[in-house]
C-alpha positions in Angstrom: 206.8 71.5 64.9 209.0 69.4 62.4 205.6 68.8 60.5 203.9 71.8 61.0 203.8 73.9 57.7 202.3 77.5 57.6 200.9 79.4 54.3 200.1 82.6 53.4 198.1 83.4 50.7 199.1 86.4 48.5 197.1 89.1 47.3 196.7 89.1 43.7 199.0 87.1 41.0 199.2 87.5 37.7 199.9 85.0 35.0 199.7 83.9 31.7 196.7 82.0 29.5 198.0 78.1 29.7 200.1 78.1 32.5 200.2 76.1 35.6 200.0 77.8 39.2 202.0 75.9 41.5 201.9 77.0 45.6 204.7 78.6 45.4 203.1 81.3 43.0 199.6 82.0 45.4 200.8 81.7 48.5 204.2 82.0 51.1 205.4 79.0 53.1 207.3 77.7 55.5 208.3 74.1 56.6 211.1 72.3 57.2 213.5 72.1 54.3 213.2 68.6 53.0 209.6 69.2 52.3 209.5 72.8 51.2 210.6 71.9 47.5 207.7 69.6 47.3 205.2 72.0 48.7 206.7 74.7 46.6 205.7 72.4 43.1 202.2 71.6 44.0 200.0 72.3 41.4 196.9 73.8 42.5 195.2 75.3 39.2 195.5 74.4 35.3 194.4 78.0 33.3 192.7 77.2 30.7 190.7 79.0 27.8 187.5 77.7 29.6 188.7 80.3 32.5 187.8 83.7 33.1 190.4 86.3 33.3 190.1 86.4 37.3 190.3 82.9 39.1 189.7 83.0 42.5 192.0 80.5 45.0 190.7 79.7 48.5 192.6 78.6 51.3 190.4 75.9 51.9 191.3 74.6 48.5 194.8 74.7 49.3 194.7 73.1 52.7 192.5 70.1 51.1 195.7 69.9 48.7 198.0 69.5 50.6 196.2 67.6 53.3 195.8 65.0 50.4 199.4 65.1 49.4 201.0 65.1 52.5 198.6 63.6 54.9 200.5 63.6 58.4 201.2 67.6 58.2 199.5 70.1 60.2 198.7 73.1 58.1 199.2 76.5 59.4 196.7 78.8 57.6 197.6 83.3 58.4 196.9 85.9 56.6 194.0 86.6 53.4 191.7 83.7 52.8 191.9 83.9 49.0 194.2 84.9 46.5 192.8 86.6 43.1 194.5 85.1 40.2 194.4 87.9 36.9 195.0 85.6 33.0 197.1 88.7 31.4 195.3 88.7 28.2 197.5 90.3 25.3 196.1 92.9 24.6 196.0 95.2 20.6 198.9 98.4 20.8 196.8 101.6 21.1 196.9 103.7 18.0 197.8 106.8 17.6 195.1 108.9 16.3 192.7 107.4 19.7 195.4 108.5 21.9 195.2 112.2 20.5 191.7 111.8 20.5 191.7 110.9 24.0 194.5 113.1 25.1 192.5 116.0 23.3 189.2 115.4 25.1 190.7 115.6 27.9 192.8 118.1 27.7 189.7 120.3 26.7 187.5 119.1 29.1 190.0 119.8 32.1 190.6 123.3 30.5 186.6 124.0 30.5 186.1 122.5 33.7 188.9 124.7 35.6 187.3 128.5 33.5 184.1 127.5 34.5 185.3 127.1 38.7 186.8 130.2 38.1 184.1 132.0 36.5 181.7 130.7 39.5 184.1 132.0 41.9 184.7 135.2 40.1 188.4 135.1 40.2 189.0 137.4 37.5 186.5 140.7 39.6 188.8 139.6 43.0 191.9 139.4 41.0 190.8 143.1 39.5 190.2 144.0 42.9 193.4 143.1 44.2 195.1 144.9 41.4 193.6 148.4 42.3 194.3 148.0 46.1 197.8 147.5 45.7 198.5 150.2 42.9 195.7 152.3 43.3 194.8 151.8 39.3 192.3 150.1 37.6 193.0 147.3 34.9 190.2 145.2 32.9 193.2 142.3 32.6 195.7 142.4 35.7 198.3 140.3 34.2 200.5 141.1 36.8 198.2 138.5 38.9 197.3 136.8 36.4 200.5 135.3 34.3 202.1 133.7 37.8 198.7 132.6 39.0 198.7 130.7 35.8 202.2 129.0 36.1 201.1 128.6 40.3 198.0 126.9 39.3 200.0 124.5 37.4 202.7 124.1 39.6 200.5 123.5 42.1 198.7 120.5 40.2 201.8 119.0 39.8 202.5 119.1 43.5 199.3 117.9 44.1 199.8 114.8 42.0 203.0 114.0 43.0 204.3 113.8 39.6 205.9 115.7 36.8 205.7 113.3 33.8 207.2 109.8 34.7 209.3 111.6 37.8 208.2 111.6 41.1 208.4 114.0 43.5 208.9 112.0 46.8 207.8 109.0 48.0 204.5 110.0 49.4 201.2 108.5 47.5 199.5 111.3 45.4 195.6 111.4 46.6 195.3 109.8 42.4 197.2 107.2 43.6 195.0 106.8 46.9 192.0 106.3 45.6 192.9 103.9 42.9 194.0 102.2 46.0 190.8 102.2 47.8 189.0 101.2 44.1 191.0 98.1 43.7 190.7 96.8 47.1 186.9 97.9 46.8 187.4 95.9 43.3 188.8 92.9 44.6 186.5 92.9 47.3 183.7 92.6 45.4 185.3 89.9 42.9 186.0 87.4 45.3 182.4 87.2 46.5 181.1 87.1 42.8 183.5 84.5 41.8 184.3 82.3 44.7 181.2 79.9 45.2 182.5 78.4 48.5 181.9 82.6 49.9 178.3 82.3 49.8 176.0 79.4 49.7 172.0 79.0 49.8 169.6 76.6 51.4 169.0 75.5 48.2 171.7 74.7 46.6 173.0 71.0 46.4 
């Protein structure tokens, strides 16, 4: 037990173009004290401008490491196989004039999109229809259904989201929030069997 060390790998890291990953950044350990500062400084990948902005470190990789370092320890490998490293690329301030553009768009396209629902639906005939039943009258614009299914519809997006601006509601994931989830797992997924070479290997190769 004295020389047994176990790792695990971490998700995803990010750091910056030039820097040196040491194990302590890409994965968690645990040993016995005297050798846990040594483990923690071993570098295991140089970033350099010849790298992509995702680097992909295998466990594998690490194990041979520190097999080579410290030869008489028995490595304890849990948890994910790999661990995604992201080079933060500094990146150019967004002007303003896109953003309105952008926010403009889509403001426009979210209000088209939601008339459109409601003209397929034909919210504004039921809301009409409403309108007579209750007051026995008929009115081609029945604000009174109208105006607070307007702020209700709003309200109600913002409940959906989980967010009012910056704030959030509770601590409960918004459905947004979800399935950007999902995509970057799906995401990550995908980049560590395009990018780590020891992940797939042909009869052919050398």
């Amino acid at each position: 037990m004295e020389n047994t060390v176990y790792i695990r790998m971490r998700n995803r890291v990010q750091v910056k173009s030039n820097d040196t990953v040491f194990l302590r950044d890409v994965a968690q350990i645990i040993s016995r004290d005297n050798l846990h500062e040594k483990l923690e400084c071993l570098p295991v990948h140089k970033v350099t401008t010849k790298d992509n902005n995702i680097i992909i470190i295998d466990v594998m990789m690490v194990i041979r490491l520190i097999s080579k370092a410290f030869p008489t320890v028995d490595i304890q490998a849990i948890g994910p196989p790999q661990t995604i490293i992201e080079v933060m690329i500094k990146r150019k301030s967004v002007s303003i004039p896109l953003f309105i553009l952008v926010w403009f768009l889509l403001f426009v396209g979210s209000a088209i999109t939601i008339m459109n629902f409601h003209e397929d639906v034909s919210m504004q005939a039921v809301q009409q229809r409403i309108y007579t039943i209750i007051t026995g009258k008929q009115e081609w614009k029945p604000l009174l259904f109208q105006i607070p299914y307007s702020f209700g519809l709003g309200l109600g997006m913002i409940l959906f989201f989980n967010h009012f601006f910056k704030k959030r509601i509770n601590e409960e994931p918004s459905p947004l929030e979800v399935e950007m989830f999902n995509y970057q797992q799906s995401l990550d997924q995908y980049v560590i069997l395009k990018e780590n070479k020891e992940s797939v290997r042909r009869l052919d190769d050398d």
